[in-house]
C-alpha positions as CSV (number, residue, x, y, z in Angstrom):
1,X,42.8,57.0,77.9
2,X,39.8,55.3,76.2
3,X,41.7,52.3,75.0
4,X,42.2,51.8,79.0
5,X,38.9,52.1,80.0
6,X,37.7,49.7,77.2
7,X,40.3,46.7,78.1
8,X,39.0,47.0,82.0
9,X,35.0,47.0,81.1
10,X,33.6,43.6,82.1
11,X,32.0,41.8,79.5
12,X,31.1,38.5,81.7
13,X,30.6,37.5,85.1
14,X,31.2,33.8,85.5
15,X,30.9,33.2,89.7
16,X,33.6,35.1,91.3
17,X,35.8,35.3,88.0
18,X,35.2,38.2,85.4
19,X,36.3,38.4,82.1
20,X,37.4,41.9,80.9
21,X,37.6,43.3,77.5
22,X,41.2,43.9,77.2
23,X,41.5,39.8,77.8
24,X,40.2,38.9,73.6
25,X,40.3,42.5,72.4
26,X,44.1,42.3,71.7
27,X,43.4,39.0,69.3
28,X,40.1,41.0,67.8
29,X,42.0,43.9,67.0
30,X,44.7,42.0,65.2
31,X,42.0,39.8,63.5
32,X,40.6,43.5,61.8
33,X,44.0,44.7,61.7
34,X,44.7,41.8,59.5
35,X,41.6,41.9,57.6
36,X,41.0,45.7,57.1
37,X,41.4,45.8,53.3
38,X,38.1,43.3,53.7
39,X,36.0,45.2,55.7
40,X,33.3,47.8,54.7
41,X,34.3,51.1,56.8
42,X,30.7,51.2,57.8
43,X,30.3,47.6,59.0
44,X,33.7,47.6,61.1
45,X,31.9,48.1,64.6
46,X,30.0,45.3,63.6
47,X,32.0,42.8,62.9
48,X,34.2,43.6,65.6
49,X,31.1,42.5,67.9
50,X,30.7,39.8,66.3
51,X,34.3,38.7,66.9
52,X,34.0,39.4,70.2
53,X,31.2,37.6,70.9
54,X,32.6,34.4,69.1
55,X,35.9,34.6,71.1
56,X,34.2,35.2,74.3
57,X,32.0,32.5,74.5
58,X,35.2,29.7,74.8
59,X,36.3,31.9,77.6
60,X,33.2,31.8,79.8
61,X,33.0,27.8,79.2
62,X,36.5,27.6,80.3
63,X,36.4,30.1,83.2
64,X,32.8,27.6,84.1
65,X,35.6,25.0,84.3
66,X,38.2,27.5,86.3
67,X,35.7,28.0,88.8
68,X,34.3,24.4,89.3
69,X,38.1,23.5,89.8
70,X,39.0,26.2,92.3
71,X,35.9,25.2,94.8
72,X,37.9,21.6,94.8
73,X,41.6,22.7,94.7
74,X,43.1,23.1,98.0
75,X,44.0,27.0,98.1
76,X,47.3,25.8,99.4
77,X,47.9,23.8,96.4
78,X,47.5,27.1,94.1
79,X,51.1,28.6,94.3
80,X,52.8,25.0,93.7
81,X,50.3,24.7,90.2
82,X,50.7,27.8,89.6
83,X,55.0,27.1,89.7
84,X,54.4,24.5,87.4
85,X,52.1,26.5,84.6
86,X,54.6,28.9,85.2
87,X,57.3,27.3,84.0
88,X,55.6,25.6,80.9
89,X,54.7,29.1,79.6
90,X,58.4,30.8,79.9
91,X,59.8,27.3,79.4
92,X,57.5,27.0,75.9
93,X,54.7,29.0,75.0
94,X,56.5,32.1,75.7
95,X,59.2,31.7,72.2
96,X,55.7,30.3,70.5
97,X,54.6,33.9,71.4
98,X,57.3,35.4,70.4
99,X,57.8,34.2,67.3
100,X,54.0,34.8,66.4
101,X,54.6,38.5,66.7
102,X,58.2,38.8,65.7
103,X,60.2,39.9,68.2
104,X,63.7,38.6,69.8
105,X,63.4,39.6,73.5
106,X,60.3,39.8,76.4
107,X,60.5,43.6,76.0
108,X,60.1,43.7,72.4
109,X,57.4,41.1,72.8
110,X,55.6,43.5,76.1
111,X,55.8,46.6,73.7
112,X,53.9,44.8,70.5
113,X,51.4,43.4,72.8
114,X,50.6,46.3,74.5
115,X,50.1,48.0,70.9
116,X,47.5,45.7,70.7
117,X,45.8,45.8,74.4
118,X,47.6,42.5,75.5
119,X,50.6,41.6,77.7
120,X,52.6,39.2,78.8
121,X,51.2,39.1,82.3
122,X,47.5,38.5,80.7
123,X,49.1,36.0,78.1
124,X,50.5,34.0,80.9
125,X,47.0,34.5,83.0
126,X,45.1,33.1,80.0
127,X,47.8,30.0,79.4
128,X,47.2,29.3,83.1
129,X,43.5,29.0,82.9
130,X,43.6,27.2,79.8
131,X,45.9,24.7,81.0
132,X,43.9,24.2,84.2
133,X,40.8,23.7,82.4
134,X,42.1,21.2,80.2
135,X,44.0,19.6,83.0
136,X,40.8,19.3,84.8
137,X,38.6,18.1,82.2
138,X,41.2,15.6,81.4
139,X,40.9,14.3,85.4
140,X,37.0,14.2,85.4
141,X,36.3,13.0,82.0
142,X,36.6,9.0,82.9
143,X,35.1,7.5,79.9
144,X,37.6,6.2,77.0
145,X,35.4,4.8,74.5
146,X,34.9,5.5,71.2
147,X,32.7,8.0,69.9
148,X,30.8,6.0,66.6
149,X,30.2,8.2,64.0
150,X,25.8,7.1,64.4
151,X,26.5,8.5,67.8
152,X,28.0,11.7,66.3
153,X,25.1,11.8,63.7
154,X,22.4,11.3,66.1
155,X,23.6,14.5,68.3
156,X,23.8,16.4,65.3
157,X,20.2,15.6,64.1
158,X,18.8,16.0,68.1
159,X,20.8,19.4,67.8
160,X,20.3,20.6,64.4
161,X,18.9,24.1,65.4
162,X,22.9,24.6,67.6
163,X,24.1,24.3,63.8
164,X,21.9,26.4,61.7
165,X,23.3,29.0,59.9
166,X,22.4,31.8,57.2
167,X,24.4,30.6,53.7
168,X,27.0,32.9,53.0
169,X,30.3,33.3,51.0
């Protein structure tokens, strides 16, 4: 139906990779879901834009990092990472997931993600992307030093226009 043909729309095209809708509109829809009682009938579409928009933009930085890994990673060393992800996400993030939503059993947990155009299959795709963009910046990120907090202040005040935003409450 509809729903279907709005999870599988591309909203980003980062190299090869593509980011679909149905990848943050399970977490937006549960965001509204959550926050109905708050929002004005006639702002909904909106500020579920909005949403989207701030949850995308994560994604594309960390697909940039996907991709930059994969042009490095020996394609034969895929299946044995992707083993090892694997079995941190049933191993751990998988009862983590489970308890977030409430549910006992994988089915259970299949069913209320699907309810809100999620799964476990694109859970798990999302863990593995995440942990191989951390895992990579951690491996090409060589400098240890402090950050001072004058250093901090003086990329704030070089970037003050990145932090501008309209008051509100």
């Amino acid at each position: 139906g509809a729903k279907t043909m709005e999870d599988t729309e591309i909203i980003a095209r980062i190299g090869p990779e593509v980011i679909l809708a149905g990848e943050i509109l399970g977490n937006v829809n549960r965001l509204m879901e959550e926050n109905r009682s708050q929002i004005p009938t006639q702002k909904w579409d909106e500020i579920r834009r909005t949403i989207m928009h701030k949850m995308l933009m994560p994604m594309i930085d960390q697909k940039l990092i996907v991709v930059d890994a994969l042009q490095v990673i020996p394609e034969d060393a895929l299946p044995g990472i992707e083993e090892q992800v694997d079995k941190q996400f049933y191993g751990e993030q998988i009862n983590d997931i489970m308890e977030r939503a409430e549910v006992e059993s994988l089915q259970a947990l299949e069913e209320k993600l699907k309810e809100s155009g999620s799964s476990i299959a694109m859970q798990k795709q999302i863990f593995f992307e995440r942990s191989m963009a951390a895992q990579w910046i951690q491996q090409q990120v060589t400098d240890d030093r402090p950050i001072t907090h004058l250093e901090m202040f003086d990329y704030y005040t070089a970037h003050l226009e990145d932090y501008d935003q309209a008051a509100r409450c």
